[in-house]
LOVEX-139573 format. One record per residue (C-alpha): z, y, x. Coordinates in steps of 0.02 Angstrom, whole numbers, padded with zeros to 5 digits, always signed. Each point is the difference from the previous one (the first is absolute). Layout:
ZYX...
END
This chain:
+08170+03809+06957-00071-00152-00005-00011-00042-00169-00084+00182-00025-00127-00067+00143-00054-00140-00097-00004+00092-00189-00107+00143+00072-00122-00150+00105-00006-00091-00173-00035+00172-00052-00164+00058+00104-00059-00171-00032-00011+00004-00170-00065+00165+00009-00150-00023+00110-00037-00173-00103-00020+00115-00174-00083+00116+00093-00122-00093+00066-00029-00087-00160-00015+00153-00073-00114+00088+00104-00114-00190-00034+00013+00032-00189-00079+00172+00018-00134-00038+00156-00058-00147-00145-00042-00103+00143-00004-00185+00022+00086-00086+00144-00042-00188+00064-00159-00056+00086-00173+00042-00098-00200+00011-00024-00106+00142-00006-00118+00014-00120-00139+00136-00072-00083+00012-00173-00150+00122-00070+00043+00087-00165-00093+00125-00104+00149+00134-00027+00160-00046+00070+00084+00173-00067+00165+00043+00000+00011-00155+00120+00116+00037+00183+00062-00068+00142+00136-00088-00033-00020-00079-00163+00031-00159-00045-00094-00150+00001+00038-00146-00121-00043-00163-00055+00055-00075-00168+00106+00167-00021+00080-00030+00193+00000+00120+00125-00083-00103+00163-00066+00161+00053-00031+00182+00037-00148+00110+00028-00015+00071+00178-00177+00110-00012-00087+00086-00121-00179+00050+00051-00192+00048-00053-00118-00170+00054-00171+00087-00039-00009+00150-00117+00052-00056-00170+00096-00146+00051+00191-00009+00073+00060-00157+00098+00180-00039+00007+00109-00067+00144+00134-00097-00079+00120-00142+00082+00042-00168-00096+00164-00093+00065-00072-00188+00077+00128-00092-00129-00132+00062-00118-00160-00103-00042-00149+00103+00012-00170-00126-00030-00173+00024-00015-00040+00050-00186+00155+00120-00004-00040+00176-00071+00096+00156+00002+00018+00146-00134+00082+00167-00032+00142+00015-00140+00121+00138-00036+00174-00021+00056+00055+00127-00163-00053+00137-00079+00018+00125+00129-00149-00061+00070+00069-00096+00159-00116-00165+00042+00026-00167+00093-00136-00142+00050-00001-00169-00086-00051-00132+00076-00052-00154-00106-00030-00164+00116-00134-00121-00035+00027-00136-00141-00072-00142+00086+00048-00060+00208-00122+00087+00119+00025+00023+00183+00118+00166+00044-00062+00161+00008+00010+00064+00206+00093+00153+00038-00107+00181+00005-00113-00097-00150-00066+00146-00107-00005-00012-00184-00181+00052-00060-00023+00104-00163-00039-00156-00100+00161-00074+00038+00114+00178-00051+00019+00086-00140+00056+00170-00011+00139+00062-00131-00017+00028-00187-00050+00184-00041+00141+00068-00092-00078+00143-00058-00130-00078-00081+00137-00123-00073+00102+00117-00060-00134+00146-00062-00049-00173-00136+00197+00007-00049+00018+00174-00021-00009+00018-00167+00136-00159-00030+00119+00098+00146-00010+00172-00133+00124-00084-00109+00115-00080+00114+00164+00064+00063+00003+00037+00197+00089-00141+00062-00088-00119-00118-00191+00088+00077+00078-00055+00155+00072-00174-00054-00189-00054-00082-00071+00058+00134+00077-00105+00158-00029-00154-00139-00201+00059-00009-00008-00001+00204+00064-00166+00009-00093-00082-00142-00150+00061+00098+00036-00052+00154+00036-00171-00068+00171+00002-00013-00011-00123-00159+00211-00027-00037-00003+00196-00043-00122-00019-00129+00123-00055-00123+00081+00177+00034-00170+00095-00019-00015-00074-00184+00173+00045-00020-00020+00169+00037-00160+00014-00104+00085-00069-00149+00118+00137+00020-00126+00131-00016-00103-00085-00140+00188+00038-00082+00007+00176+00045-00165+00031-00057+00033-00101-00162+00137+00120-00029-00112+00173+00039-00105-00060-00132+00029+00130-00115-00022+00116+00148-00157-00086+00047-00055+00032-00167+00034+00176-00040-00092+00040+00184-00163-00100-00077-00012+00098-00138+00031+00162+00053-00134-00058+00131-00119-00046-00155+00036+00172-00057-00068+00103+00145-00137-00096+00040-00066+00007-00200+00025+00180+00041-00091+00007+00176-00135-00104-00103-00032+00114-00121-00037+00175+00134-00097-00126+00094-00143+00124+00004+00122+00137+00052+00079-00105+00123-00190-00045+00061-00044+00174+00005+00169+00043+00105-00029-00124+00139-00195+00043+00034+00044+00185+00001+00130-00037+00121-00095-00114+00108-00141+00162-00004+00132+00103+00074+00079-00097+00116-00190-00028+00058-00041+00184-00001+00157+00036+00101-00024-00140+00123-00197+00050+00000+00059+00197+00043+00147-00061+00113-00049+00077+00148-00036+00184-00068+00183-00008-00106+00079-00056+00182-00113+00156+00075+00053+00135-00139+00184-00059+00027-00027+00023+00190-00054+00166-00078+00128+00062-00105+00114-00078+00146-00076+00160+00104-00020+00109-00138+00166-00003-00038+00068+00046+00188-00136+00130+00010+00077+00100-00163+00164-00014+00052-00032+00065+00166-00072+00120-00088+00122+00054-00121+00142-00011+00153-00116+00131+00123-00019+00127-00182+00160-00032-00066+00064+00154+00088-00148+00118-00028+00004-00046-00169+00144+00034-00015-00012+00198+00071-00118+00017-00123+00055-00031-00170+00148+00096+00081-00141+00166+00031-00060-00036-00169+00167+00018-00091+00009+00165+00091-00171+00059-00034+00029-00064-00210+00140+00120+00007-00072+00156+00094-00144-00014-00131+00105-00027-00153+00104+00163+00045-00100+00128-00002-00160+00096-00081-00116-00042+00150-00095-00145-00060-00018+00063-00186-00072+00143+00095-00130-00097+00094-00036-00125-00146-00045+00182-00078-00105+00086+00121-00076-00184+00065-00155-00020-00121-00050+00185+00068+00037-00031+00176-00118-00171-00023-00154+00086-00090+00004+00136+00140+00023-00132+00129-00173-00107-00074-00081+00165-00001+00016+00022+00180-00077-00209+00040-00118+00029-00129-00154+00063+00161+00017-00189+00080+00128-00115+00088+00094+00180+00085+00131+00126-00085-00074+00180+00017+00129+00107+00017-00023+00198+00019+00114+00093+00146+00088+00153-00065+00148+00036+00107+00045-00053+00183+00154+00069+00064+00087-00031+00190+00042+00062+00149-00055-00011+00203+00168-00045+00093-00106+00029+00182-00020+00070+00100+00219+00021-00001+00030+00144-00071-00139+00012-00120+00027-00023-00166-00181+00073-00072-00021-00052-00196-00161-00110-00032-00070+00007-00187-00137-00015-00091-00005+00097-00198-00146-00046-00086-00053+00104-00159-00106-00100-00066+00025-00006-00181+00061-00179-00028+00139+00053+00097+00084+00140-00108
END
């Protein structure tokens, strides 16, 4: 039992000694006693607490704040270990930790003795410099990157960050690296060629429609400048047909069923015309039934019409059932 005591003591120990480191390691703090210091920089993106502060490629530090000074410019809160000389003259500057973007400040101490810089001392713009624009860099090396392998795009281009952050022993490996592409592209030559000339070819035969080509583009700039002149009525006539459209299909849903009824009555009334002698009768005896019929509007804007016959009957008093009747005898009657 005792033995098992002291292996699981020895145990825990160990345990909450990696542990702790550990936990260190990924807090990327610094222990031991320290300054405080604060420095003004133009852009400090991609910068955060907790990021390392170095000298000569050392960690002596970490960042503690990140914050906006006055509009446009951010001031950072940063701790530098006392072992570490910090003098009047020192500057500070931005530079990318790798290619994921992650930063760190450098710290570059005076070159000459000068009296110690106190603790809280604020670096001033002039005395900072913020971190190289990568994608500016690397926009001017795109067309070098089109012809190298992935790995190698990334290889050539830690070597560019550090050559231009003045990391002079990896220059060496920059003109290695360049070398290697003048070779690739020594060996595309043919390639290189062949694109030239087929490039020659089009543009001799762009050159010679220039006039067509001319005529093309200021036709198209007219209409792009009528339709941007008119763009409010073609927004207001889609509005339009927008309500148009719901209008006629309300429309066709409330006479879909009427509609329907009636081509249904028309079927019927196609047949009861087609089956009989009725309507060849009337197409017959029409043109005389029309003359007599303009005859009779032919005194002014009335029909006169002559009585001949009335028949009917008196139903009251109940019981009564006297005829009524009127027999004219004239002779347009007989």
């Amino acid at each position: 039992m005792r033995a098992t005591l002291i292996k699981s003591i020895v145990f825990t120990v160990v345990t909450v000694l990696a542990t702790v480191t550990l936990a260190s390691v990924i807090r990327n703090g610094s222990s031991g006693p320290h300054r405080t210091y604060s420095a003004l920089f133009s852009d400090v993106t991609s910068l955060n607490k907790g990021d390392d502060v170095r000298m000569a490629g050392v960690k002596i530090g970490t960042v503690t704040r990140v914050a906006l000074h006055d509009n446009d410019i951010a001031k950072v809160t940063f701790t530098v270990a006392d072992s570490a000389p910090l003098d009047e003259g020192s500057t500070a500057e931005l530079r990318f930790r790798n290619l994921v973007g992650q930063r760190y400040i450098d710290l570059h101490p005076a070159d000459s003795a000068a009296p110690a810089l106190p603790a809280g001392y604020t670096f001033t713009l002039a005395q900072t410099k913020p971190a190289l624009d990568l994608t500016l860099l690397f926009n001017g090396f795109q067309p070098l990157f089109q012809f190298l392998d992935p790995k190698d795009v990334n290889t050539l281009s830690g070597e560019i960050i550090a050559v231009f952050q003045g990391e002079g022993p990896t220059v060496s490996d920059l003109l290695s690296s360049t070398a290697s592409l003048t070779s690739t592209l020594a060996d595309r030559d043919q390639v290189i060629g062949d694109l030239i000339t087929n490039l020659n070819d089009v543009m001799g035969v762009v050159d010679a429609h220039s006039d067509q080509l001319d005529t093309t583009l200021v036709t198209l700039e007219q209409l792009v400048s009528g339709l941007a002149a008119d763009r409010t009525t073609i927004g207001d006539t889609i509005g339009g047909l927008g309500e148009l459209t719901t209008s006629v299909a309300d429309l066709l849903g409330k006479s879909r069923a009427p509609l329907k009824k009636d081509i249904a009555s028309l079927g019927e009334l196609s047949d009861n015309l087609s089956s009989g002698d009725q309507l060849d009768s009337m197409l017959k005896t029409l043109p005389t039934k029309l003359d007599a019929i303009g005859r009779t509007a032919s005194y002014g804007s009335w029909l006169n019409f002559y009585v001949c016959s009335i028949q009917g009957e008196i139903p009251l008093p109940d019981g009564y059932f006297g005829d009524l009747g009127a027999n004219p005898v004239a002779p347009r009657c007989s």
